[in-house]
DRENGULUM-192625 format. One record per residue (C-alpha): residue in three letters; chain; x, y, z. Coordinates in steps of 0.001 Angstrom, whole numbers. Last residue first. Layout:
REM DRENGULUM-192625
+--------+--------+---------+---------+---------+
! residu ! chaine !      px !      py !      pz !
+--------+--------+---------+---------+---------+
!    ALA !      A !       X !       Y !       Z !
...
+--------+--------+---------+---------+---------+
//
This chain:
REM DRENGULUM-192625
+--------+--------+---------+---------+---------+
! residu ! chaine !      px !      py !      pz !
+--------+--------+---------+---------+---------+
!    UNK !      A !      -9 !   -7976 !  -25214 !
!    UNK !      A !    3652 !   -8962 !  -23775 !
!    UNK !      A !    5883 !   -6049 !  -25502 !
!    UNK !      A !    2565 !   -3537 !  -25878 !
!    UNK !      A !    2320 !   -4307 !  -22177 !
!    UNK !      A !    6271 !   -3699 !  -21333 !
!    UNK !      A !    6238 !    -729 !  -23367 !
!    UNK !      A !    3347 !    1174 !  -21785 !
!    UNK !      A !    4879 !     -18 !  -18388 !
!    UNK !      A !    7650 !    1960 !  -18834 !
!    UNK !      A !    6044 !    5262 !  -20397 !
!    UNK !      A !    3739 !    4762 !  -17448 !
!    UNK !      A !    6671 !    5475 !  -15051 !
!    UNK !      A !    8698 !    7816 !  -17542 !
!    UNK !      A !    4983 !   10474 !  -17596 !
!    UNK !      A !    5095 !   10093 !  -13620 !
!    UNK !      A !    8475 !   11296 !  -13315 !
!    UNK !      A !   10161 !    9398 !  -10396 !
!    UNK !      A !   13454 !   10029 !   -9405 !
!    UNK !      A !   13814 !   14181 !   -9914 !
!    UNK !      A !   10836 !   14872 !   -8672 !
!    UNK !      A !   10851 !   12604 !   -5419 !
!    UNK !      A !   14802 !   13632 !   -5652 !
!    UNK !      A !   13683 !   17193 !   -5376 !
!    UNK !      A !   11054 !   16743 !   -2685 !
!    UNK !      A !   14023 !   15091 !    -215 !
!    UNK !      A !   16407 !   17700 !    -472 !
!    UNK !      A !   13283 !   20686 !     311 !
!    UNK !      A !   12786 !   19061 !    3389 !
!    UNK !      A !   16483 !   17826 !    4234 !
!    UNK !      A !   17027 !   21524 !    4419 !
!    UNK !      A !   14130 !   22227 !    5987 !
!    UNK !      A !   15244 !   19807 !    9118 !
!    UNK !      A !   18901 !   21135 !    8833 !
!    UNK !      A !   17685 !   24664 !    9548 !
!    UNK !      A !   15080 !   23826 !   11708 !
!    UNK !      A !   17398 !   22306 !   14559 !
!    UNK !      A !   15498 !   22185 !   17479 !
!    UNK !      A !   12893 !   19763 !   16065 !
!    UNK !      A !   15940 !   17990 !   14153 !
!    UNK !      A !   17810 !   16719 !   17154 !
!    UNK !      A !   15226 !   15944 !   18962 !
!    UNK !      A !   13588 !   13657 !   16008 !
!    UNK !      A !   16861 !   12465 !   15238 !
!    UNK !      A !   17705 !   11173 !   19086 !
!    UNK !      A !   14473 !    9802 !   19359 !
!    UNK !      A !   15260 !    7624 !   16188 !
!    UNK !      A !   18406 !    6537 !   17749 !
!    UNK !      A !   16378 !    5445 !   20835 !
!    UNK !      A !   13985 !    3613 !   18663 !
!    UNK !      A !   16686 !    1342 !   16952 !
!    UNK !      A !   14300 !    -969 !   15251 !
!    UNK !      A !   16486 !   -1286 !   12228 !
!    UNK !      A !   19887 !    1094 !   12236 !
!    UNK !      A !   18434 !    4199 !   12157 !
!    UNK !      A !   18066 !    6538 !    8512 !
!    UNK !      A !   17783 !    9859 !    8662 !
!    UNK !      A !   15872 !   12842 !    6616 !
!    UNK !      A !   16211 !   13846 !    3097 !
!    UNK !      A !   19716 !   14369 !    2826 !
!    UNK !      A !   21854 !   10599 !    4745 !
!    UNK !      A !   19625 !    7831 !    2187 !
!    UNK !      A !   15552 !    9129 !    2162 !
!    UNK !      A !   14811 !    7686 !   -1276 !
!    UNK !      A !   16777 !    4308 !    -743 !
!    UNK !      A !   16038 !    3988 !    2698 !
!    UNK !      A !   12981 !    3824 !    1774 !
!    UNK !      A !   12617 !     441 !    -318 !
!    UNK !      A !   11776 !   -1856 !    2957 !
!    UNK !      A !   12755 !   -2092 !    6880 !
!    UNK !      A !   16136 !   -3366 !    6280 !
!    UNK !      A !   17167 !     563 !    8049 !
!    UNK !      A !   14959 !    1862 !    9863 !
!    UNK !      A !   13083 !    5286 !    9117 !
!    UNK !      A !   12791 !    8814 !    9549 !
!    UNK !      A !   11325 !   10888 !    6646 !
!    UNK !      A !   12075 !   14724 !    6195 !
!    UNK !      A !    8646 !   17148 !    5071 !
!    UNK !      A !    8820 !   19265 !    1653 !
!    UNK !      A !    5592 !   17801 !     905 !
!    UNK !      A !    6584 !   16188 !   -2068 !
!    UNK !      A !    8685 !   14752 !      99 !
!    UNK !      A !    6190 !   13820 !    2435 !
!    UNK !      A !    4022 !   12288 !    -407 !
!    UNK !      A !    6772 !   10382 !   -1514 !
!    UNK !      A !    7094 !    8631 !    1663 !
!    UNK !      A !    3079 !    8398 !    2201 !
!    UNK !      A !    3377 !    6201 !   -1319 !
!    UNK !      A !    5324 !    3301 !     837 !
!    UNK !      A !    8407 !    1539 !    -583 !
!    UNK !      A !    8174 !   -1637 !     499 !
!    UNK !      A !    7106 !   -1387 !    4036 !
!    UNK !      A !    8579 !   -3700 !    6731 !
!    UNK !      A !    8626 !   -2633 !   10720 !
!    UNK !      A !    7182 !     464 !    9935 !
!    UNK !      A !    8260 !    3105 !   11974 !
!    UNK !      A !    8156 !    5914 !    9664 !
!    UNK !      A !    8328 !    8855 !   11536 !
!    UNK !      A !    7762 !   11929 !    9037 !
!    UNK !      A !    8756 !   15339 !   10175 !
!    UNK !      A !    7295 !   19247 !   10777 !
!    UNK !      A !    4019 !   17781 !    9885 !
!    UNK !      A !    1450 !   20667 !    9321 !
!    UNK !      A !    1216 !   19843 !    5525 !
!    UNK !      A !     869 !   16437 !    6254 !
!    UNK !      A !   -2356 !   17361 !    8124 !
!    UNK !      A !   -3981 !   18528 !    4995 !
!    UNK !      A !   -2141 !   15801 !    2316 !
!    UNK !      A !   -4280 !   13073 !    4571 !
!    UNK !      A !   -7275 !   14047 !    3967 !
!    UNK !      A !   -8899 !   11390 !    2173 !
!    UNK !      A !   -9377 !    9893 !    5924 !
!    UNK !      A !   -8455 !    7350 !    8096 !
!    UNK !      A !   -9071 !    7720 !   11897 !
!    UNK !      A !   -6849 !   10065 !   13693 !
!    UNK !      A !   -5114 !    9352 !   16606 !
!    UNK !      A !   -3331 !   11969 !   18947 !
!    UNK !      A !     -27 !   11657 !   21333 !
!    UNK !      A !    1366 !   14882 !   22910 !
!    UNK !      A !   -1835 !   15177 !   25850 !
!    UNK !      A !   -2786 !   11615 !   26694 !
!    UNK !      A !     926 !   10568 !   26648 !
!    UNK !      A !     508 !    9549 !   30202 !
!    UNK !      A !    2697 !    6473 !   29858 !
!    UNK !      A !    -580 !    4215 !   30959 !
!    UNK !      A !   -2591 !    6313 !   28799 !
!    UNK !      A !    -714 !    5925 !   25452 !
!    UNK !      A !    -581 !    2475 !   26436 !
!    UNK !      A !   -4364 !    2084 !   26579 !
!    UNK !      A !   -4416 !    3816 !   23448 !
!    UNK !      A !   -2325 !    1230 !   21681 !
!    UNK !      A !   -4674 !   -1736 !   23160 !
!    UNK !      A !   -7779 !     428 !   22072 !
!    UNK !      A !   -6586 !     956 !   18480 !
!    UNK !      A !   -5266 !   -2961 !   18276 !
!    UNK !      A !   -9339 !   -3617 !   19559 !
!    UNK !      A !  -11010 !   -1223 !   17141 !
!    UNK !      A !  -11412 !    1751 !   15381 !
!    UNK !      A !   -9051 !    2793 !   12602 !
!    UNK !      A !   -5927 !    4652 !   12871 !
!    UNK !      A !   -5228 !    5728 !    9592 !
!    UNK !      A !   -3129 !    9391 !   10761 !
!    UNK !      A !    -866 !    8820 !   13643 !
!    UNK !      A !      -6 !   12663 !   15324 !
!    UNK !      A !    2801 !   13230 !   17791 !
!    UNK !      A !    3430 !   15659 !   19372 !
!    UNK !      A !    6658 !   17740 !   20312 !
!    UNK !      A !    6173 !   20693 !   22572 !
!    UNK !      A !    9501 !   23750 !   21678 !
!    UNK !      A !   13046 !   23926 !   22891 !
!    UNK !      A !   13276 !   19910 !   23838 !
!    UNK !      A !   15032 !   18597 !   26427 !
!    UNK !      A !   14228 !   14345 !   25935 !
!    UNK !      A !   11703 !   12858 !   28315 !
!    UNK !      A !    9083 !   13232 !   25628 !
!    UNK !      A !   11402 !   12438 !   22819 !
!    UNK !      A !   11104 !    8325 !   24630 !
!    UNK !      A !    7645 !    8414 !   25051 !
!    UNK !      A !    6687 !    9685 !   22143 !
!    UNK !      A !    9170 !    6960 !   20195 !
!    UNK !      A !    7145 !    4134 !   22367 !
!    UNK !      A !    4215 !    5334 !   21026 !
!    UNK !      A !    5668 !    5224 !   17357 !
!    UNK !      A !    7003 !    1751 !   18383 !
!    UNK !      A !    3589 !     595 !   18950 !
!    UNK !      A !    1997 !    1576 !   15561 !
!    UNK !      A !    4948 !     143 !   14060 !
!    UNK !      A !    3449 !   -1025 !   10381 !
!    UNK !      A !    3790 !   -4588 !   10781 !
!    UNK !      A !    1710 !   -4672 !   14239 !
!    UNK !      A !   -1839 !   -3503 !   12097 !
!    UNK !      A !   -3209 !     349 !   12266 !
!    UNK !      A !   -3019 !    2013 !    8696 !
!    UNK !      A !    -700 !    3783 !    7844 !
!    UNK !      A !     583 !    7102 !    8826 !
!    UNK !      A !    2710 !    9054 !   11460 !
!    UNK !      A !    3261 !   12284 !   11968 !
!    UNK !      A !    5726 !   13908 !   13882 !
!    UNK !      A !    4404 !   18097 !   14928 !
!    UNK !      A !    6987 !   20576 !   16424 !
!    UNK !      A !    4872 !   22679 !   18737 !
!    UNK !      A !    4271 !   26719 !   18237 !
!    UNK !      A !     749 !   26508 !   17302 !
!    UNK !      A !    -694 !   24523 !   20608 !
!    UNK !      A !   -2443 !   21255 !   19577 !
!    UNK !      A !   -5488 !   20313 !   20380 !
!    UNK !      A !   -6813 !   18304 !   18232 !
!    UNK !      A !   -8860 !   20718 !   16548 !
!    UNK !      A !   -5637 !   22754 !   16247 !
!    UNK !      A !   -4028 !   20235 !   13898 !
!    UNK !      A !   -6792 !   20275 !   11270 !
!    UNK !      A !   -4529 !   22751 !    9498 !
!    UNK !      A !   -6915 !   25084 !    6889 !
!    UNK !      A !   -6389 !   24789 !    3483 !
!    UNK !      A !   -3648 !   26477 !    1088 !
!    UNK !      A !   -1120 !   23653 !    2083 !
!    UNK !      A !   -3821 !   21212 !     873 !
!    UNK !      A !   -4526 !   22694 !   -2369 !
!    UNK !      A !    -691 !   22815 !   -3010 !
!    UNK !      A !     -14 !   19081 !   -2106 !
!    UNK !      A !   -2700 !   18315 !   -4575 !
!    UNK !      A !   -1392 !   20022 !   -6809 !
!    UNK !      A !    1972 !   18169 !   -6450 !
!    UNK !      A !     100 !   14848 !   -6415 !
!    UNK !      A !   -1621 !   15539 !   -9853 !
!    UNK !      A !    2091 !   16629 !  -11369 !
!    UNK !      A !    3513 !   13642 !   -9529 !
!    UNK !      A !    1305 !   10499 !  -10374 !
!    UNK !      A !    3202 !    8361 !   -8624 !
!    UNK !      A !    4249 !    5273 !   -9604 !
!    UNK !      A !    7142 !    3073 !   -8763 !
!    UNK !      A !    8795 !     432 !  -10784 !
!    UNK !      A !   11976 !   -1675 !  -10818 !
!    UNK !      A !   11694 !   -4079 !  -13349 !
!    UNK !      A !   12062 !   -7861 !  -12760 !
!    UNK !      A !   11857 !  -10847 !  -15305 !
!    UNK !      A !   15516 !  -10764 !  -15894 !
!    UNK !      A !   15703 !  -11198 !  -12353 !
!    UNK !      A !   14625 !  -14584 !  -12626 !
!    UNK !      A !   11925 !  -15339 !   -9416 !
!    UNK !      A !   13496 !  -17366 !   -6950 !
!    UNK !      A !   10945 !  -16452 !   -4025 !
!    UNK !      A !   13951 !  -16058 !   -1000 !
!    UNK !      A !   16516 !  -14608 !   -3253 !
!    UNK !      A !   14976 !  -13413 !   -6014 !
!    UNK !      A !   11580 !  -11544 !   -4891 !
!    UNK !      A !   13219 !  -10558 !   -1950 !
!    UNK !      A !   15975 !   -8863 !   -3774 !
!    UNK !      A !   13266 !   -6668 !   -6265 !
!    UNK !      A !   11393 !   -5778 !   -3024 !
!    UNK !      A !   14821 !   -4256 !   -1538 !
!    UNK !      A !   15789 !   -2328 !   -4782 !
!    UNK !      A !   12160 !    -782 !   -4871 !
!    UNK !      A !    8271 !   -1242 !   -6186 !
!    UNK !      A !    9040 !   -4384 !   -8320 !
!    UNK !      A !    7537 !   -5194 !  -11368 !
!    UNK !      A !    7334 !   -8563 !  -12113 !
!    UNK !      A !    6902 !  -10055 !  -15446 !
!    UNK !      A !    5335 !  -12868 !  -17011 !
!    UNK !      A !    4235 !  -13950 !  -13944 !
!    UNK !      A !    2563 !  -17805 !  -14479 !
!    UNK !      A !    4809 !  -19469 !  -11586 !
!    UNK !      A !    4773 !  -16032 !   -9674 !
!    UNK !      A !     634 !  -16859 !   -9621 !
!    UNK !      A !     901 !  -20421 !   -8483 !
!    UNK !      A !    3586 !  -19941 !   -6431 !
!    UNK !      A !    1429 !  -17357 !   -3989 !
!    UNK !      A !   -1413 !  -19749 !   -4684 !
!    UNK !      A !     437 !  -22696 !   -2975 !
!    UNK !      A !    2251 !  -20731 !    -779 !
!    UNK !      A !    -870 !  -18786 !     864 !
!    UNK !      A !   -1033 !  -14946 !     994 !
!    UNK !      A !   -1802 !  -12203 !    3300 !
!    UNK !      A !     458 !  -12702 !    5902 !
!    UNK !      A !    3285 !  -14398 !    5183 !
!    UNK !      A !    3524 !  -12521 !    2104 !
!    UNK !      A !    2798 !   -9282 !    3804 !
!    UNK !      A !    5706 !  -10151 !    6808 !
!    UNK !      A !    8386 !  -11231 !    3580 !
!    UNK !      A !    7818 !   -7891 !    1986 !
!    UNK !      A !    4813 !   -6504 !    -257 !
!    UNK !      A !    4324 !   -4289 !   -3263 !
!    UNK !      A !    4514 !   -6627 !   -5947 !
!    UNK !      A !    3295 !   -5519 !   -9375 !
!    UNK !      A !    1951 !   -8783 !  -11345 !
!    UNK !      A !    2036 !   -8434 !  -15293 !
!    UNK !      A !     802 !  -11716 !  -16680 !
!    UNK !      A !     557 !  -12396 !  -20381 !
!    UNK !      A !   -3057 !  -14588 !  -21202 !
!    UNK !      A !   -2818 !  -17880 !  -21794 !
!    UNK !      A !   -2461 !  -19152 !  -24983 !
!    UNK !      A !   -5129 !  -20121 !  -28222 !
!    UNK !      A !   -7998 !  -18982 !  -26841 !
!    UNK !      A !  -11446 !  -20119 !  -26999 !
!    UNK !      A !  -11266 !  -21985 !  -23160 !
!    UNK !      A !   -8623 !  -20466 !  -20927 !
!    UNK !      A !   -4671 !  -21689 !  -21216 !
!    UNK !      A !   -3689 !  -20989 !  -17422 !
!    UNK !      A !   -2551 !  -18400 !  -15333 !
!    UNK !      A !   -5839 !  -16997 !  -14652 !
!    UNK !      A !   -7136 !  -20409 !  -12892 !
!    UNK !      A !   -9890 !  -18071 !  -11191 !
!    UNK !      A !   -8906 !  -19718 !   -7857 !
!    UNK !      A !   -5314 !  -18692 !   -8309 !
!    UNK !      A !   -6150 !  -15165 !   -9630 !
!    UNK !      A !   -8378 !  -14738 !   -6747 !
!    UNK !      A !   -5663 !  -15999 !   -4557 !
!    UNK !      A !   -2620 !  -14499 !   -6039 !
!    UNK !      A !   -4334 !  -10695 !   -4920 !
!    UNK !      A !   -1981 !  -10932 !   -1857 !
!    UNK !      A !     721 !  -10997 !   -4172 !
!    UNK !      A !     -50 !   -7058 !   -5012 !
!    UNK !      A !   -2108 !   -5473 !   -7961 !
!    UNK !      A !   -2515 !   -8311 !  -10726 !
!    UNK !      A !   -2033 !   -7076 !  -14600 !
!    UNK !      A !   -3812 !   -9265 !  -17087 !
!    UNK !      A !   -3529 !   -8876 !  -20634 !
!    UNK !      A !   -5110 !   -8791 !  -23702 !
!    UNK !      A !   -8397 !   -9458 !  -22308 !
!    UNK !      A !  -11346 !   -9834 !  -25265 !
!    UNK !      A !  -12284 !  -13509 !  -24492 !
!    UNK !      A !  -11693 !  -12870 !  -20727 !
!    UNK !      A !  -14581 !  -10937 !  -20671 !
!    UNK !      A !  -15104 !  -10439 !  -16500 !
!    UNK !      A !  -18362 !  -11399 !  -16438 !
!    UNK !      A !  -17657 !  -15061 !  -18531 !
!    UNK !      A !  -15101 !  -15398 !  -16100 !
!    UNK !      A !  -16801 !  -14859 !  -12911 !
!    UNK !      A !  -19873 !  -17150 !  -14695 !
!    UNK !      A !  -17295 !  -20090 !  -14968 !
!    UNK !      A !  -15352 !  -19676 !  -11746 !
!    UNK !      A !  -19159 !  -19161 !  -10019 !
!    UNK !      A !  -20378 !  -22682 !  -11812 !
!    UNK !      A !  -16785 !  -24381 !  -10792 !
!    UNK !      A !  -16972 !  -23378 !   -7431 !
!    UNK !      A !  -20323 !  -24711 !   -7061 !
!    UNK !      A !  -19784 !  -28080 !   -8555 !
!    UNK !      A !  -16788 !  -28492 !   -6026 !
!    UNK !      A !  -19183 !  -27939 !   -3224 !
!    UNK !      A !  -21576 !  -30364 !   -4337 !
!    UNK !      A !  -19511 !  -32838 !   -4668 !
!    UNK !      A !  -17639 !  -31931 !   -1386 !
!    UNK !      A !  -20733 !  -31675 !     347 !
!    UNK !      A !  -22739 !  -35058 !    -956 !
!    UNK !      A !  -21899 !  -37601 !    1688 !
!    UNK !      A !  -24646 !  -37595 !    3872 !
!    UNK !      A !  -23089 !  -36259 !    6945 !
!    UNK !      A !  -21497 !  -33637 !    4851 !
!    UNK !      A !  -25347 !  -32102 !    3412 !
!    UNK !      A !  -26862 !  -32255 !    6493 !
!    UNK !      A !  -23837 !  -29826 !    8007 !
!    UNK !      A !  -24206 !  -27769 !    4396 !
!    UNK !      A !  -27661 !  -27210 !    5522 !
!    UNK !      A !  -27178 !  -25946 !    9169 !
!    UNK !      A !  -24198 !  -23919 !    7867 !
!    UNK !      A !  -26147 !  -22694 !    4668 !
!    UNK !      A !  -26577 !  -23481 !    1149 !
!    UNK !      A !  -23263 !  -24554 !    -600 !
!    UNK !      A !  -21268 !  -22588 !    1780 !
!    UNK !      A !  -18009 !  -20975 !    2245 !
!    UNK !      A !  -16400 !  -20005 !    -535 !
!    UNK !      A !  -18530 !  -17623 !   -2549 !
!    UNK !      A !  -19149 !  -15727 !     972 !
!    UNK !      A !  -19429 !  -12690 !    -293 !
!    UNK !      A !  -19283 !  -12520 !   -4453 !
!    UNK !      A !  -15855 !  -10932 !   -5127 !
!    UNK !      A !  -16256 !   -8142 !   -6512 !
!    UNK !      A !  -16405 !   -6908 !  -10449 !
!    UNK !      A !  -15196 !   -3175 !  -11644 !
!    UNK !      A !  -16125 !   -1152 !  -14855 !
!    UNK !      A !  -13317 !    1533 !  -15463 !
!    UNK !      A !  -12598 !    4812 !  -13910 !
!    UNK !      A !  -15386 !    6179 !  -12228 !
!    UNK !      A !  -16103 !    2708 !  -10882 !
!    UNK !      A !  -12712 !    2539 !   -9043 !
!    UNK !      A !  -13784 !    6074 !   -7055 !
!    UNK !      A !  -16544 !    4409 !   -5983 !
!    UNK !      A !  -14506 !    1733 !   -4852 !
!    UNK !      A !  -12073 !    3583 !   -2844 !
!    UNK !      A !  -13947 !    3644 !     687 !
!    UNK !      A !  -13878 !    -479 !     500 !
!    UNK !      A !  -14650 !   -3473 !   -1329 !
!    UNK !      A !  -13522 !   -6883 !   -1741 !
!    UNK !      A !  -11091 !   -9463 !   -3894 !
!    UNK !      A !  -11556 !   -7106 !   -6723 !
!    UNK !      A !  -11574 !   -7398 !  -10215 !
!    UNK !      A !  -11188 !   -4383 !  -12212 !
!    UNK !      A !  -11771 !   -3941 !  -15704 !
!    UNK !      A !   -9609 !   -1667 !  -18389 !
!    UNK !      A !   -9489 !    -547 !  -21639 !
!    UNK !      A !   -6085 !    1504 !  -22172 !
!    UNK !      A !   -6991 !    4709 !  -24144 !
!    UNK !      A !   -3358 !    6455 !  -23263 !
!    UNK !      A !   -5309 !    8516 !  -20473 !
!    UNK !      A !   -7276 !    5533 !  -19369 !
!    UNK !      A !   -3760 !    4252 !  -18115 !
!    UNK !      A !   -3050 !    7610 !  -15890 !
!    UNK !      A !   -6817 !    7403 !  -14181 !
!    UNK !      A !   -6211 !    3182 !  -13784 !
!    UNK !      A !   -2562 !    3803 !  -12316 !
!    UNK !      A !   -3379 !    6754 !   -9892 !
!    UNK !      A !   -5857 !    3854 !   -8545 !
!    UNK !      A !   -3334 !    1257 !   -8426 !
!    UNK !      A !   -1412 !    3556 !   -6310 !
!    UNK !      A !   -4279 !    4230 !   -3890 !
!    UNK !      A !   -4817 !     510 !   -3635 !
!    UNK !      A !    -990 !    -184 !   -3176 !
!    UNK !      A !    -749 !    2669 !    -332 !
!    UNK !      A !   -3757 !    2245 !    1647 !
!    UNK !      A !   -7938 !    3576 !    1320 !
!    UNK !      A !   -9820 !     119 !    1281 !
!    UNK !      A !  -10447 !    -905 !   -1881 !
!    UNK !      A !   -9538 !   -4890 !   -1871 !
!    UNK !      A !   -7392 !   -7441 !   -2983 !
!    UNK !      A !   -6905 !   -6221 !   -6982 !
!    UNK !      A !   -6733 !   -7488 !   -9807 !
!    UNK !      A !   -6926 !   -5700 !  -13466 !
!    UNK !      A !   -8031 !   -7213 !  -16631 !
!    UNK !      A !   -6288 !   -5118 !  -19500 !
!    UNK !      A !   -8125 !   -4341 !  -22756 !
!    UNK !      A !   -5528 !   -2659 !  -25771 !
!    UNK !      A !   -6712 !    -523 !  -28296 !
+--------+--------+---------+---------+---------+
//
């Protein structure tokens, strides 16, 4: 029976986290072993502990040696980097000792931005009492912005240096990954999971519930564009404002709103909102803070704007198709293009907003074509990504490395 050490950044309730989570309940199925480390926690980590036995982070771990007033002392005589350095290697030795890295056959790290616990950790070297390092599995979900953004070169290099293999979540993540990060594409294997026949009842259940739409307001007969993600500038929170705007001045049979689900609280949710005011938008535009019930108001969606700026391949996608809902998206902005191409929704040259109002006009008055591309897009969900192949491929490559 195989043990894998899995790594992950965090357990807040997004695509890659929600995806590795599919991937823990499907791997316990085949009697994988598994532990989780995690760079922090979030709404998913009970979940996490149902599955396997999970490790965070310690707070703080790299901060102080005592305190800010004490560690101030402690630099003006001298002794803080000393000191320091002994800490960090006392909390890598107990994290590792915690995390049995004696009885890991491999290690399988959830996203590049997870590099810098694996970095700190020293996970890609030869550990004491073994003989060579433990195989590497890293799945990369994010883009050039991510990797900017959530990771450091050093560490970033560090972990890709030590990457057995790479599994890549579309055709546009595997090209990143060799042309700007030089990784051998002999190393690379496109991979997306989704757990379809669990996701498919779930899509059921949830178009057997109640819509939440109404208790927002809006009227029964409107054409409804979701949105979904959570609320940060690479994921086009703005430009899904800006595409309300623009459809609302467009002649439309029936009301078009617009509904962002994953909006948390806080000052980018304000700034957005402001706008939304300023372009009186009060009435068609609606936020919804994140929630596990996403499948429910995708249900009511009529269409899927995905204005992401950059976005892999993004689990929300396949949910809409398995939804029976068309996706609209730019073009360079990630793997979705790929799923969507010219039958399961449309495709606008990158950032052209005014293209994408056109489509969404265009398709709430035309609900023929819109169903159409609908039902188009849930069959090649189904018909691309079998949840039994998906693990069947990863099976292999672990019993390859381990």
């Amino acid at each position: 029976m195989k043990t894998i050490l899995l790594i992950g950044h965090d357990a807040n309730r997004a695509g890659a986290q929600l995806v590795l989570l599919q991937l823990m309940r499907l791997l316990k199925q085949e009697g994988i072993q598994m532990h989780l480390l995690l760079g922090t926690g979030g709404p998913l980590l009970e979940e996490y502990q149902q599955v396997a036995s999970v490790t965070v982070w310690p707070a703080n771990s790299d901060q102080h040696v005592v305190n800010p007033l004490v560690d101030k002392v402690l630099g003006k005589i001298g002794l803080w980097d000393s000191m320091f350095r002994q800490q960090q290697q006392r909390q890598q030795a107990h994290l590792r000792q915690s995390l049995h890295l004696d009885k890991t056959d491999l290690i399988l790290v959830n996203t590049v931005s997870s590099s810098r616990w694996f970095y700190a950790l020293g996970l890609g070297d030869v550990l004491p009492g073994r003989a060579k390092k433990i195989p590497v599995i890293t799945f990369a979900h994010e883009l050039a912005m991510s990797v900017s953004m959530y990771t450091k070169p050093g560490e970033l290099t560090y972990l890709l240096d030590h990457t057995d293999h790479l599994l890549a979540v579309s055709k546009a993540t595997a090209s990143y990954y060799v042309d700007r990060l030089h990784v051998d594409p002999k190393r690379i294997t496109l991979f997306t999971l989704i757990d379809t026949p669990s996701l498919q009842q779930q899509v059921e259940q949830a178009r057997h519930q109640p819509t939440p739409l109404p208790a927002l307001g809006i009227p029964a007969d409107a054409i409804v564009v979701g949105g979904c993600g959570l609320a940060e500038w690479r994921k086009g929170n703005d430009l899904f404002v800006t595409l309300a705007r623009l459809v609302s001045r467009r002649p439309v049979k029936r009301p078009v709103h617009f509904v962002w689900v994953g909006m948390k609280p806080g000052g980018y949710r304000d700034d957005l909102w402001l706008d939304v005011q300023k372009a009186g938008l009060t009435d068609i535009v609606h936020f919804v803070e994140p929630t596990p019930e996403v499948l429910r108001y995708m249900a009511g969606f009529h269409m899927l704007a995905l204005t992401s700026r950059e976005d892999p391949y993004p689990l929300v996608v396949l949910e809409a198709g398995l939804s029976q809902v068309p996706v609209l998206c730019f073009e360079g902005a990630g793997g979705s293009p790929e799923l969507v191409e010219r039958d399961g929704g449309v495709v606008v040259p990158y950032l052209d907003i005014e293209a994408m109002a056109d489509s969404v006009a265009w398709l709430a008055d035309d609900d023929k074509t819109r169903t159409e591309f609908g039902k188009q897009l849930r069959v090649k969900v189904l018909q691309r990504h079998p949840a039994n192949q998906s693990v069947a491929v990863l099976l292999h490559l672990i019993g390859e490395l381990a």
